[in-house]
N, C-alpha and C positions, 0 to 999 in steps of 0.2 A: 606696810612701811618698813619692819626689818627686813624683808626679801629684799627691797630694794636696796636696801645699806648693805646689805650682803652681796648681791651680786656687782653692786657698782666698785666694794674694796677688792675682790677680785678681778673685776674688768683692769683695777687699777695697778694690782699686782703683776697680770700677765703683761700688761704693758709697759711695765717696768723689767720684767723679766726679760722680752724680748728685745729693749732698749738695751739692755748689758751685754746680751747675744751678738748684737748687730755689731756692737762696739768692740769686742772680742772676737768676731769674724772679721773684721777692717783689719785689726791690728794682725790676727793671723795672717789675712793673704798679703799684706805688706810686707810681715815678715818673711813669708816663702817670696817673695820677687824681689827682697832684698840678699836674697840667699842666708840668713841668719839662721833659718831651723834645717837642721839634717835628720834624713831618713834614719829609722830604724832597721835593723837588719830584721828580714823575715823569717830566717830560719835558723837553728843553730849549726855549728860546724861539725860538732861528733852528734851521733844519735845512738841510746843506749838501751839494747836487746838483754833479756834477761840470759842468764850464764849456760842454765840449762839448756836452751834453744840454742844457742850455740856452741854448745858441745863441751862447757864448761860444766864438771859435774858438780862442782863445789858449789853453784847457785851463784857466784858472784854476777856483779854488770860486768858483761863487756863492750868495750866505745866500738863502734866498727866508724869508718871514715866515707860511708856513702855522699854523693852530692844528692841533695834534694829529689832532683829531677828521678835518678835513679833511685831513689826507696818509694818515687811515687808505682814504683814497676810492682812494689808487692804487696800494694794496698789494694784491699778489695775493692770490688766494683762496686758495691752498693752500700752505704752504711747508713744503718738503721732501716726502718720500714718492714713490710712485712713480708 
């Protein structure tokens, strides 16, 4: 008899869970076809190389002004794995 109190407050809670979901996905895509939410930028605009590597001896950062596309040129090929 508790198993079943048990599992019927939980049948009852995902279903309440998923009813707030639905309702917070409505309101999002209405918001995006209303145009009210803007994108976030994906990337930042300076990207920051440690001093040494660039030829700063003192250790400071230096900003360098790559665009994205290009510092994807000196990323390696594989990350992570073995």
């Amino acid at each position: 008899m508790e198993t079943e109190k048990l599992l019927t407050g939980l049948l009852i809670v995902l279903v309440v869970v998923s009813a707030i979901q639905a309702y917070q996905l409505i309101n999002l895509k209405d918001a995006i076809s209303s145009g009210t939410v803007a994108a976030a930028s994906s990337a930042p605009e300076t990207q920051y190389s440690s001093g040494v590597q660039s030829g700063n001896p003192s250790g400071a950062a230096a900003t360098s002004t790559q665009s994205p596309l290009s510092a994807l040129d000196n990323a390696p090929n594989m990350v992570g794995g073995c």
